[in-house]
C-alpha positions, 0 to 999 in steps of 0.5 A: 432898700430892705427897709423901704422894701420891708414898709412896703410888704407890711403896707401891702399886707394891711391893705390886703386885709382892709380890703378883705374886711371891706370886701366881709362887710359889704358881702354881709350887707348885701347878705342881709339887703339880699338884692341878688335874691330878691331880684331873683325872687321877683323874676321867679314869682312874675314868670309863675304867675304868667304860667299861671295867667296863661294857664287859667286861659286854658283852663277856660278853653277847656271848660267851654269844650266841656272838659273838666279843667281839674282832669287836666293831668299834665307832666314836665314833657309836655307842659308846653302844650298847655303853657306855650310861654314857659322856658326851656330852662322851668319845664322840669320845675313844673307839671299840671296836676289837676288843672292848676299849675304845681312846682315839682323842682327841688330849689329850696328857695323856690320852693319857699317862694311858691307857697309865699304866693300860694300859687295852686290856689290864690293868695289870703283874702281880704275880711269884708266889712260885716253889714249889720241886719236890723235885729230886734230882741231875740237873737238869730244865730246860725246854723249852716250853709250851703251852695245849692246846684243853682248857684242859690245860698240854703242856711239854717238859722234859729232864734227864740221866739216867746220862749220857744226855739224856732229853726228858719231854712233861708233860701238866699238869692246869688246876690244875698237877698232872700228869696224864701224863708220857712219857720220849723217849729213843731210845737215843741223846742226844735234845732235844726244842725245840719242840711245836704243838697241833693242831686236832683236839687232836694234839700234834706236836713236833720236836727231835733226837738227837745222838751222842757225836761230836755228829752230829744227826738230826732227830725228829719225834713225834705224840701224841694229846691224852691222850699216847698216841704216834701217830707218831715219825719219825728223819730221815735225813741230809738230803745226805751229809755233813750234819747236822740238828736240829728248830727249830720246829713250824709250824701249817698252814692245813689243820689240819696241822703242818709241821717246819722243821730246820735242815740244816748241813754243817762242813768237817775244821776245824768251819766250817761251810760250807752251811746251808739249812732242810729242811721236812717237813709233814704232816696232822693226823693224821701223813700225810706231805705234804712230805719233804725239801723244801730252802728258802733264801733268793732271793738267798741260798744260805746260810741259818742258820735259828733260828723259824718262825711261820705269818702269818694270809695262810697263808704260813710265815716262817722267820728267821735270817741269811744269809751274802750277801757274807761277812757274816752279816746278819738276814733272814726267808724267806716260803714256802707250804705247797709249800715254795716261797720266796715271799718275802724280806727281808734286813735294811740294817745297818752291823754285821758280824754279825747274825741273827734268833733268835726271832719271834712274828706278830700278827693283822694278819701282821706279823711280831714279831723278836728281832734280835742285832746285834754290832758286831765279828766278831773273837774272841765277837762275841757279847760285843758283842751288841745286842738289839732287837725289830724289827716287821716288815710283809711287804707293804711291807718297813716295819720298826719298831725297839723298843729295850728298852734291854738292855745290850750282851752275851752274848744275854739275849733267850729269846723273843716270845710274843704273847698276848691281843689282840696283846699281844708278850711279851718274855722276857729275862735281868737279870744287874744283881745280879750276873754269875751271878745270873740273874733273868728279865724280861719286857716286854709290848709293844702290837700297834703295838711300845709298850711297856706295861710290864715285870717283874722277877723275885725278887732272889738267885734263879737264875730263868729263865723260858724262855716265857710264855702270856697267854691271856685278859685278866689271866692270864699263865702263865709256864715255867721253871726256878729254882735256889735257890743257884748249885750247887743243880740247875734244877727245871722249873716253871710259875707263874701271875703274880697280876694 
């Protein structure tokens, strides 16, 4: 009997453990195919997105009663107010922050699955196939693009005409047709850079000329909503000796715009040895307010200037970089409509060469830059160039760095847009599939700098897209310019992305 006893111990004990290791193995299988959590992940991002449908209802409702959907502040409590469908057990995970549905619960889970369906603000569009212009000889490139109060497309394009540079101002029907097209050319090379809508619907553009001896002037041009020229003004020489050329366009508080050039001065062997930003500003209707104002930095004489964008707190940030101690180091200028500098940061890095080339605002003023960092000056430093994107907060000087993990090398960033509720637009080159094969790719980043997805575009095409729009939810308008083959010439074009 012991023994019989005994066998039997050992037998229950061996099935115990056979048991426990079938138990393991089906725990670790079920841990990998993950049923319960993809269940659980399905019914989550369903019952959001009925939030969100009924929410976007609302959001129409509200519209039509002549209410900015985007003022919509809503907390948890009375979230059903808005959203009659949610469960007792979501109004603590969910509030309405400017119009658009936002999760605010802790489950990191959750919290994974939310940015997977990117719900503030739709999920990553498909590339729309590029219809190839009939293009002869000389090439178009483009320049900019943008919405006007209509609904109608402006775009700056420029092309090589018996060996002169022409700028076009292209006005673009809602349905991409072209309605009017207008040649710059002021009998001299002329580049046309950047371009504003007003409120009153002028277009204000800047850019410049250059001569054969490469002397720039900057330009300014004021045209009506319908392409008819109202003002076009040739700058003089800011200082003798000097040379200058339009960087941005910048929107007033008052309706108006304000030009901000960059002023340079080169020595016998070409080195330059003094930049500043020369600012002109007008009213809506191009009556001059300021002329020649000369801006640089507060602890900086020398400041190469690249963007300029206005904040919501009425100020305008100019950002380049300075050459403070023999080095060139990204930094931002703020001034007021005077032209007075108010304000300055100047980035701490170790690398001896830096500056921002490109920025973008959101909402709140925080400042959006595309900063370059080489980490050698000898010979192209630029071979070395790093990019990232640096979220910048003006009141307190707090920055946020955004690595979108591009290679070292020549600079592939094109520019930052921001788009529909906040949203950054990264625009930026991929030469993976070969060195002269360019494809573009483009990057949305959160309000807050995360990144919510990115796009490349068509493989073995030369396609370049410069900038892009993303006006309301789920439409994003892209410009650019696209060659078939790697010896055929750019044609211009636009392109909506499908979503």
């Amino acid at each position: 009997m012991k023994k019989r006893n005994g066998i039997s111990l050992i037998v229950l004990v061996i099935t115990i453990i056979v048991i426990i290791i079938l138990a393991g193995s089906v725990i670790l299988s079920l841990s990998k195919n993950n049923p319960i959590d993809k269940a659980s992940e399905a019914t989550f991002k369903t019952t959001s997105r009925e939030y969100t449908t009924e929410l976007d209802l609302k959001t129409l409702t509200n519209l039509a009663n002549g209410t900015n959907p985007t003022n919509l502040e809503v907390p948890s409590l009375n979230i059903k107010d808005q959203i009659s469908q949610i469960k007792s057990i979501d109004e603590s995970k969910y509030n309405i922050q400017n119009g658009e549905l936002a999760y605010i619960g802790t489950n990191a889970a959750e919290g994974k699955w939310i940015n997977e369906m990117d719900i503030l603000n739709g999920n990553p569009p498909k590339i729309q196939s590029i219809n190839i212009p009939n293009v002869v000889a000389t090439d178009e490139s483009m320049t900019s693009g943008k919405l006007a109060n209509d609904g109608k497309l402006v775009t700056l394009t420029g092309m090589t005409v018996s060996t002169q540079r022409h700028s076009y101002i292209n006005l673009i029907s809602k349905e991409y047709s072209m309605i009017k097209r207008v040649d710059v050319y002021l009998g001299i090379n002329t580049y046309l850079t950047d371009l504003k809508i007003l409120s009153n619907g002028n277009i204000a553009i800047t850019g410049y000329t250059s001569d054969a001896s490469n002397n720039l002037k900057a330009i300014m041009l004021l045209y009506s909503s319908s392409l008819d020229e109202i003002k076009r003004e040739i700058y003089p020489v800011p200082k003798l000796g000097y040379t200058s050329y339009g960087v941005s366009v910048v929107n007033t508080p008052s309706g108006g715009y304000m030009l901000v050039n960059s002023a340079q001065k080169y020595n016998a062997s070409n080195q330059l040895t003094d930049t500043y930003a020369s600012i002109y500003s007008y009213d809506a209707n191009g009556n001059k307010i300021l002329d020649n104002v000369e801006v640089r930095g507060l602890n900086t004489p020398i400041f190469m200037v690249y963007d300029a964008e206005l904040s919501p707190n009425g100020n305008i940030y100019i950002c380049g970089d300075n050459y403070k101690n023999s080095k060139q180091t990204p930094n931002v200028v703020g001034i007021n409509v005077a032209g007075q500098v108010i304000y300055e940061y100047i980035l701490s890095t170790t690398d001896p060469v830096g500056e921002y080339r490109t920025m973008t605002v959101v909402s709140d003023g925080t400042l959006v830059l595309h900063r370059i960092g080489c980490t050698t000056n000898v010979g192209n430093p630029y071979e070395s160039a790093v990019e990232s994107i640096d979220y910048l907060n003006v009141n307190n000087n707090q920055i946020k760095n955004v690595n979108l993990g591009i290679p070292a090398g020549l600079p592939c960033i094109l520019d930052l847009t921001t788009g529909y509720m906040d949203n950054v637009f990264v625009i930026y080159l991929d030469s993976t599939e070969a060195p002269t094969i360019y494809k573009y790719k483009i990057c949305k980043l959160s309000k807050s700098g995360d990144v919510r997805w990115d796009i490349i575009g068509q493989v073995g095409q030369m396609n370049v897209v410069l900038t892009a729009l993303y006006p309301s939810k789920n439409k994003y308008i892209i410009f650019g310019q696209y060659k078939s083959t790697t010896t055929s010439p750019y044609a211009a074009y636009i392109a909506e992305l499908i979503p």
